[in-house]
C-alpha positions as CSV (number, residue, x, y, z in Angstrom):
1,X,-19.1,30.3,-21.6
2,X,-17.2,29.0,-18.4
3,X,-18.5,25.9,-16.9
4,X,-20.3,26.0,-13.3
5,X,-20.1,23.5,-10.9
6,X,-23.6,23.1,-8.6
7,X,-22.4,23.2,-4.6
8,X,-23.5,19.7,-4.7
9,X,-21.3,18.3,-7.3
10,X,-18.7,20.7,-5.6
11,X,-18.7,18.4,-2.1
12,X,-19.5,14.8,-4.2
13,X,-16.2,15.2,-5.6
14,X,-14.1,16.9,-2.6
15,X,-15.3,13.8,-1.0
16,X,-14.2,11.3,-3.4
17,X,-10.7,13.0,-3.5
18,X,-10.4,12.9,-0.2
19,X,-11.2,9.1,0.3
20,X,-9.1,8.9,-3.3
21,X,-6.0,10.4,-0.9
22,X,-7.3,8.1,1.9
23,X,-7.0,5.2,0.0
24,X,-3.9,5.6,-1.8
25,X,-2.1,6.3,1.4
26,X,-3.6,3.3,3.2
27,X,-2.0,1.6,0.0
28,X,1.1,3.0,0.7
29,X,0.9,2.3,4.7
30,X,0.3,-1.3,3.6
31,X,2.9,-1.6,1.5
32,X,5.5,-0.2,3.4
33,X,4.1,-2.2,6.8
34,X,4.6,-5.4,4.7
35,X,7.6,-4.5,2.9
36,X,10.0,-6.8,5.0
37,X,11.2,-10.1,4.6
38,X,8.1,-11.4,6.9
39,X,4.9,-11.4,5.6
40,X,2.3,-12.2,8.1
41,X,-1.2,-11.8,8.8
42,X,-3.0,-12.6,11.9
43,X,-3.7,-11.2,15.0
44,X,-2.5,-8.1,14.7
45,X,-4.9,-7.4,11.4
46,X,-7.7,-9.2,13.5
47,X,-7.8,-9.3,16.9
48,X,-10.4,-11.7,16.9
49,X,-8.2,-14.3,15.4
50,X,-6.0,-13.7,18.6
51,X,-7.8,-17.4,19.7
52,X,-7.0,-19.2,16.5
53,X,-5.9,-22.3,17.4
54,X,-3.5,-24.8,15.2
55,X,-0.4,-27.1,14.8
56,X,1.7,-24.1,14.9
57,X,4.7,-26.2,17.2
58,X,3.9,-29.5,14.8
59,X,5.2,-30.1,11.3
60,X,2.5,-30.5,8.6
61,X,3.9,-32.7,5.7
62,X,4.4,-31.3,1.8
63,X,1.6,-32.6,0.5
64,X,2.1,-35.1,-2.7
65,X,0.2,-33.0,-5.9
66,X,-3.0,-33.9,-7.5
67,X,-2.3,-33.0,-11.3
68,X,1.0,-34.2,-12.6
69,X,2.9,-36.7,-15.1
70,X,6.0,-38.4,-15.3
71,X,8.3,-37.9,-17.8
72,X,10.4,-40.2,-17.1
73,X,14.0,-39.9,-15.9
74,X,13.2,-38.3,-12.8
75,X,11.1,-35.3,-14.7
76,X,7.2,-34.6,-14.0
77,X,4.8,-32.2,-15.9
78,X,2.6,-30.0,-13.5
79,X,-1.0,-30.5,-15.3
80,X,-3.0,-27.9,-12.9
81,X,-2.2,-24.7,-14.7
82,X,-2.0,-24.2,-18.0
83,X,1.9,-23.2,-18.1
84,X,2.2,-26.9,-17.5
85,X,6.2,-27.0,-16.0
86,X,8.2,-29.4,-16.9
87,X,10.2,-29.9,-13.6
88,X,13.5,-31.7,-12.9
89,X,14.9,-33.5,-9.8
90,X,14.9,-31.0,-6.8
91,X,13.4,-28.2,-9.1
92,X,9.8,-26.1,-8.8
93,X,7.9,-24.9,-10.9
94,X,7.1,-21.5,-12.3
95,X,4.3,-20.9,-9.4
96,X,7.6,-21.8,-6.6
97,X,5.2,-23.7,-4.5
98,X,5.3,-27.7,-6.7
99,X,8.4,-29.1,-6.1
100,X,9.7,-32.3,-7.7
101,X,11.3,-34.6,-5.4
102,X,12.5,-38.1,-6.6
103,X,10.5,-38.0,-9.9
104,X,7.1,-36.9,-7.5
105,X,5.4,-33.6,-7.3
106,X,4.5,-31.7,-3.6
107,X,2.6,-29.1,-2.9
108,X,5.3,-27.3,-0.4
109,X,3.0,-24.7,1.0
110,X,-0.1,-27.4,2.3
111,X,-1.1,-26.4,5.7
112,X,1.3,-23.6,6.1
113,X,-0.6,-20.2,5.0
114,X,1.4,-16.9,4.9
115,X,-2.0,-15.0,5.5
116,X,-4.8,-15.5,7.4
117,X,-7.1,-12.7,8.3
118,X,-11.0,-12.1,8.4
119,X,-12.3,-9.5,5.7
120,X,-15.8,-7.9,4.5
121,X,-16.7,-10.3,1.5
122,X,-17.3,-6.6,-0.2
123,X,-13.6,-6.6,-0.1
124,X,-13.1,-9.6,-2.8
125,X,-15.0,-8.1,-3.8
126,X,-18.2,-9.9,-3.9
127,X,-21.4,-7.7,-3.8
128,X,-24.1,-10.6,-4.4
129,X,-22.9,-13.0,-2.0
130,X,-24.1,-12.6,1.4
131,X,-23.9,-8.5,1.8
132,X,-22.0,-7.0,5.1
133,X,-20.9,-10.8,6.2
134,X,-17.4,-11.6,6.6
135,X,-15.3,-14.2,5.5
136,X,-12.2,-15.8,6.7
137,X,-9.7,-15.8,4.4
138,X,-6.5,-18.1,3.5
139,X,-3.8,-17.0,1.6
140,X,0.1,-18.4,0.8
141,X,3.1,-17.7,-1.0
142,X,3.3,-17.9,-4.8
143,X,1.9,-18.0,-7.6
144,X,1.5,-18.9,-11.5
145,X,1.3,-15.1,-12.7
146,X,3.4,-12.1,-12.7
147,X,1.9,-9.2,-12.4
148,X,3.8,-5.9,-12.5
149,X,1.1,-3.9,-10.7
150,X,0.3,-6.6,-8.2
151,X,-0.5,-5.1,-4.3
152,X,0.0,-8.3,-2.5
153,X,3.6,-9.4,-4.6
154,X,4.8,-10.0,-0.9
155,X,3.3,-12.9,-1.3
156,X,2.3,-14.1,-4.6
157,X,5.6,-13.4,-6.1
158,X,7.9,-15.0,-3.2
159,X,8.5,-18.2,-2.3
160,X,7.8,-20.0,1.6
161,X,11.7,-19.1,2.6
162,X,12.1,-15.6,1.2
163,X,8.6,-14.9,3.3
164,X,10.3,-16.9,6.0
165,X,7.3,-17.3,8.5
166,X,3.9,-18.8,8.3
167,X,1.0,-20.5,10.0
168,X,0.7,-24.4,10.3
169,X,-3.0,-25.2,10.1
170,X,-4.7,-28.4,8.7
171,X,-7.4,-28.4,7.3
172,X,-9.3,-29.5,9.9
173,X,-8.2,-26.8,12.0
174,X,-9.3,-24.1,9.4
175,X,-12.4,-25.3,9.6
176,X,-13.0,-25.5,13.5
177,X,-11.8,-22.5,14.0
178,X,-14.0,-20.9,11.5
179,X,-16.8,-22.2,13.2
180,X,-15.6,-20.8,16.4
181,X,-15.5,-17.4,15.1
182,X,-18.8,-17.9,13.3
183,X,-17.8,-17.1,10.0
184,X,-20.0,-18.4,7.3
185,X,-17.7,-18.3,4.6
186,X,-13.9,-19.1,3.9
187,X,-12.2,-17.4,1.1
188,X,-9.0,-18.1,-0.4
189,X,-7.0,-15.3,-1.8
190,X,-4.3,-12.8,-1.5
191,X,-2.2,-14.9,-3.6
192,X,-3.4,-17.4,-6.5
193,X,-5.4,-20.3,-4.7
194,X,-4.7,-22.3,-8.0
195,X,-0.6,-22.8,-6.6
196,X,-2.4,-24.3,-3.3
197,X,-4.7,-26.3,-4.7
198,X,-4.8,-29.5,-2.4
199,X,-5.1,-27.5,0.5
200,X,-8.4,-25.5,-1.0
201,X,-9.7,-28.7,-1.9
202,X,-9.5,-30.2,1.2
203,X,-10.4,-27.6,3.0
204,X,-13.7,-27.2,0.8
205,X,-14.8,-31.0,1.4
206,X,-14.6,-30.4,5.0
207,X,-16.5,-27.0,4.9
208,X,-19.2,-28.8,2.7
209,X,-20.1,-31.1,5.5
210,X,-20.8,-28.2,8.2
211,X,-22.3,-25.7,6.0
212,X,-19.8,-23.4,5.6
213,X,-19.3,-21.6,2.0
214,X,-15.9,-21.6,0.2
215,X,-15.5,-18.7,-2.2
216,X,-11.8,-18.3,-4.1
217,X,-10.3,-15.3,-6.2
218,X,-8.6,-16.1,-9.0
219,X,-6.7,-15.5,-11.6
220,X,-8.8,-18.0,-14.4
221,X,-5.5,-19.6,-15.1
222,X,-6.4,-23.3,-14.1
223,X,-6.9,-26.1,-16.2
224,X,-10.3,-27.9,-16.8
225,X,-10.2,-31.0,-14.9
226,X,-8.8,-29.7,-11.6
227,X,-11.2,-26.5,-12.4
228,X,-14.3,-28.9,-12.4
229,X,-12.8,-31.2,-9.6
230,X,-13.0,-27.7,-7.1
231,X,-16.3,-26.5,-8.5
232,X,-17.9,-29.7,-7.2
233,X,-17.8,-27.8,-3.7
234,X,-17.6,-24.3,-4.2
235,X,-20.1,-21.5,-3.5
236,X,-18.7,-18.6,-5.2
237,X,-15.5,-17.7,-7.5
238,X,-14.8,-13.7,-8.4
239,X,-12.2,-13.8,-11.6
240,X,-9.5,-11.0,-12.2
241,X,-10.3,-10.4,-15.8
242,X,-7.2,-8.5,-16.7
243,X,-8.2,-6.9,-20.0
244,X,-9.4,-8.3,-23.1
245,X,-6.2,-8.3,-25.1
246,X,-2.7,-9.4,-25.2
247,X,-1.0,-5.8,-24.0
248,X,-3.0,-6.9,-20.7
249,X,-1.8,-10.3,-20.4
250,X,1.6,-9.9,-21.5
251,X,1.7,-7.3,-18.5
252,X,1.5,-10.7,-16.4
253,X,3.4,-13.0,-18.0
254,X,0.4,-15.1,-19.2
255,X,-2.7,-15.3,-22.1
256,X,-6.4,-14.6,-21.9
257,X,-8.4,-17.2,-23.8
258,X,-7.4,-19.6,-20.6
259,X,-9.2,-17.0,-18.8
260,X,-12.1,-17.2,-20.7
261,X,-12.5,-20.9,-21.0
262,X,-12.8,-21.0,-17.3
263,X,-15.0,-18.3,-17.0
264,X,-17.4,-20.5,-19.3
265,X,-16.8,-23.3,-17.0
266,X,-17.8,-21.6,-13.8
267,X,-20.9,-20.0,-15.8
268,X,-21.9,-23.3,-16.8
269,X,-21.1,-25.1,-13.6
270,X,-23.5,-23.0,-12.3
271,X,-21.4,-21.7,-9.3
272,X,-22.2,-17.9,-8.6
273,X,-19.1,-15.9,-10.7
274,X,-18.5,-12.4,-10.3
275,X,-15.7,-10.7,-12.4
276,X,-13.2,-7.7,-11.3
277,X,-10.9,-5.6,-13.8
278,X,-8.2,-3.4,-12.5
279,X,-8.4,-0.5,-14.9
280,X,-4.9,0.5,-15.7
281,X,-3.9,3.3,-17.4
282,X,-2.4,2.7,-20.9
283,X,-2.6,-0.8,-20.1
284,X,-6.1,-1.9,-20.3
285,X,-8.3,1.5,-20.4
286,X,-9.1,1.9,-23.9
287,X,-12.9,2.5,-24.5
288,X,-12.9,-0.2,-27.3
289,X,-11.1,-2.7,-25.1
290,X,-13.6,-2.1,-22.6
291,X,-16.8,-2.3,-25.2
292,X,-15.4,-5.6,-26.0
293,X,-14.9,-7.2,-22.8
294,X,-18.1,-6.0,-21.4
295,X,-19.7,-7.5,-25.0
296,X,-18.1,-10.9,-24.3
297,X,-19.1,-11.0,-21.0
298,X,-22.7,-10.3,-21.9
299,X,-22.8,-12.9,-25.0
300,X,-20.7,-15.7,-23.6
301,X,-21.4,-15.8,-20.0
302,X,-24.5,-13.2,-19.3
303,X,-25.4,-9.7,-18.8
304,X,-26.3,-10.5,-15.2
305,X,-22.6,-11.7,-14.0
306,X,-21.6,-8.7,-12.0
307,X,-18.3,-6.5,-13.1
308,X,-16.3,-4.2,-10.5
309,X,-14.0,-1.4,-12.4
310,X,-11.1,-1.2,-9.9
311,X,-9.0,1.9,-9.5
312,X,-5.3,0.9,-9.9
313,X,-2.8,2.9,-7.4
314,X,1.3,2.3,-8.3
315,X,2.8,-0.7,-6.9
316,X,5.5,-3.1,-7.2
317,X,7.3,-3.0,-10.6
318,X,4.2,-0.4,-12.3
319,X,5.0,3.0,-10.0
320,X,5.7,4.8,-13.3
321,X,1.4,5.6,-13.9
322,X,-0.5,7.6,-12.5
323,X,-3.2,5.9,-10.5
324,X,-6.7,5.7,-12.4
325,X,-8.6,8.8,-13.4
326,X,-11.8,8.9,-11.4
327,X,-13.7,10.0,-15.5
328,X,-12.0,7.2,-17.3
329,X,-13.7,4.6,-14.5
330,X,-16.9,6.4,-15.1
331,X,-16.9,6.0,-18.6
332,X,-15.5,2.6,-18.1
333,X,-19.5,2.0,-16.0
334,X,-21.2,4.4,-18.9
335,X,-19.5,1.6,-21.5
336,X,-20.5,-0.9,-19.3
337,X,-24.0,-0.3,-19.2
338,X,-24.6,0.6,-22.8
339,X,-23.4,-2.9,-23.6
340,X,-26.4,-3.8,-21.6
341,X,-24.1,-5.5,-18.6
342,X,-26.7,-5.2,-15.3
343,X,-24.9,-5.0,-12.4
344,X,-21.6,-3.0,-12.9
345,X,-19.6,-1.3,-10.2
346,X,-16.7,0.9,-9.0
347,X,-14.0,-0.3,-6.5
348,X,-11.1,1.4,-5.0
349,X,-13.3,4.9,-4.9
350,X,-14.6,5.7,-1.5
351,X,-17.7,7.5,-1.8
352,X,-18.3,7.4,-5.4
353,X,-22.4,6.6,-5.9
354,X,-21.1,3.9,-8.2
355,X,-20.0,1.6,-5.3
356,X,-23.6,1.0,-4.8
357,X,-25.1,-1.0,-6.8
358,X,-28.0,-0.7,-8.1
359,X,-31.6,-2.6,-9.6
360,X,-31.5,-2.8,-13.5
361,X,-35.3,-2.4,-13.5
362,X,-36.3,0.5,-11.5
363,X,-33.0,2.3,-10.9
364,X,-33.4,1.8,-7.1
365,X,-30.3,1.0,-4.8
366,X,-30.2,-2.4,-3.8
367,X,-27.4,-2.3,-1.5
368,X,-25.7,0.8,-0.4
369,X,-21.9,0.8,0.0
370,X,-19.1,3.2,1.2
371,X,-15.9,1.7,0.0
372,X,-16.3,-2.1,1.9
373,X,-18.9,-1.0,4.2
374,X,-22.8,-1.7,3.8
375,X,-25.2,0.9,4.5
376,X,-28.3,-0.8,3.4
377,X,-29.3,-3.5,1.7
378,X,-33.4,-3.0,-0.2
379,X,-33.4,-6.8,-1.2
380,X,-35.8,-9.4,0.4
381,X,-35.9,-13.4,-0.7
382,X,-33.5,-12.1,-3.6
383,X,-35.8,-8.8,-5.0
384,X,-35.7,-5.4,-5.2
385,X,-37.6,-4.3,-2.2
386,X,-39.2,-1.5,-4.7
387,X,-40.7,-3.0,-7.8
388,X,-39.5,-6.9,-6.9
389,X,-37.5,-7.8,-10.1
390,X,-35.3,-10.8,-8.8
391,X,-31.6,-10.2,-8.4
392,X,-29.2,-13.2,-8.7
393,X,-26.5,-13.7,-6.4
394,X,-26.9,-16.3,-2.9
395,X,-28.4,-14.1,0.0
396,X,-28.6,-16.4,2.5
């Protein structure tokens, strides 16, 4: 007997087709837009930043690095990730951004952001940290992975001179200027904030002493001291988890049990952790991958941490798939769930119900999304407005 489709189901998925064609064109827009040799985000992605003010005619020094060890013979180790270059006279290292010069390590990109724009937080994404708020967020070139599918490689997989133009901002002025704007939160991301890691440490002290809230998105791949060094004044941290086996990791050059030490570490720092995996076909999108992820993630960390299933488009060095099937997401949340994870949504799917996320106890939406945009939010002093189960996350 031939299948029907109900009128209903008929328009729920022309609808998400049509924001599926939206998005990946906007993709594609992007790219192209950003596909010359000058990266650069500002004012003309936020017109409110038009009155961000800086050092832009001074000359912020390279900033000496925090985590390194010499070697002797002019040599140093980088100890902030855990590639751990070894890096000679006048060399960097793998992330292009730590440079030895006379046997001592800089940070080359301190003060001197590629990208600086203000975003939704749902855009991080982050769906239990201050719903429809925006942050600002701070972003650089390089970094310590590299990933074939990544959407921002104009950035994260150059170095300062092949972007060839950037902000000069101290810290200090990151800060005024975000309490100009009245932004409660700065964000760094973009690129890896790991391969600018004195400038997000400083930046967070500062931020700590006017209230503002520092959020970074990351790629896990830090070691533990500088890790728990940075926790010490951070709000919120959303992880790319980029599968759960070495087909995943060896599609960025790197290893996941670093990953998951230092999602333990964040669990039990106690800073609020969300996690995001790019579902890739043939990559990462096996059900049994999934299952085990999503078990790991309830055992070792908990079944309240939220997951996003992002919808991968073709980019950079991975335009031979097909982007994401809009079923193999669905039963990416179905496997989800069944594990017993809480709070599990989809990304990169305008107009999917799944965007929304939902209370584990009642069924209820607690906040209602369309793509990055907040429709309502049905939680009051952190619980469901209907049957008052408490949902973690920092709403205020």
């Amino acid at each position: 007997m031939m299948k029907t489709t109900s009128r209903r189901d008929f328009f729920r998925k022309a609808l998400i087709g049509i924001a599926a064609i939206f998005t990946f064109g906007y993709s594609l827009w992007h790219m192209l837009l950003r596909s010359g040799k000058s990266y650069f985000t500002g004012s003309f992605f936020a017109p409110s930043l038009s009155s961000f003010s800086g050092n832009s005619s001074s000359n912020i020094p390279n900033r000496e690095a925090m985590y390194y060890t010499s070697l002797g013979r002019g040599r140093v180790r980088c100890d902030l990730c855990y590639r751990e270059c070894t890096i000679s006279n006048g060399r960097r290292g793998f992330c292009k951004n730590r440079e030895n010069d006379q046997g001592k390590l800089y940070n080359v990109v301190y003060g001197k952001p590629s990208a600086v724009n203000i975003d939704p937080i749902e855009k991080e994404p982050q769906h239990h940290m201050l719903p429809g708020s925006n942050i600002l967020c701070i972003g650089t070139a390089g970094c310590n992975f590299r990933c074939l599918h990544c959407h921002n490689w104009h950035l994260s997989q150059r170095s300062i001179e092949e972007i060839g133009r950037y902000h000069q901002y101290t810290p200090q002025d990151i800060i005024q200027n975000s309490l100009k704007l009245e932004v409660p939160t700065i964000s760094f991301t973009y690129n890896e904030p790991t391969v600018f890691y004195e400038y997000v440490l400083d930046i967070a002290k500062l931020a700590k002493k006017v209230d503002l809230r520092i959020l970074w998105h990351s790629n896990g791949y830090i070691k533990p001291e500088p890790l728990k060094e940075l926790l010490d004044y951070t709000d919120a941290v959303t992880i790319d988890l980029k599968g759960f086996s070495r087909t995943a990791y060896e599609n960025s050059s790197a290893e996941l049990e670093p990953v998951l030490k230092t999602l333990k570490a964040i669990k039990e720092k106690g800073v609020w952790l969300e996690i995001v995996n790019l579902v890739i076909p043939t990559i990462n999108d096996s059900t049994h991958e999934i299952k085990t992820m999503c078990e790991w993630i309830r055992d070792e960390l908990s079944p309240e941490v939220p997951l996003h299933f992002s919808r991968f488009f073709p980019n950079y060095k991975l335009t031979n798939l097909s982007p994401t099937p809009i079923d193999t997401l669905e039963r990416a949340y179905s496997t989800a769930q069944q594990t017993g994870l809480q709070y599990v949504t989809l990304g990169n799917v305008p107009g999917h119900d799944y965007n929304s996320t939902f209370c584990p106890q009642c069924g209820e939406i607690l906040i209602r999304r369309v793509h990055f945009n907040v429709r309502e939010i049905n939680i009051s002093n952190g619980k469901c407005d209907s049957c008052g189960h408490m949902v973690p996350g920092i709403w205020k």
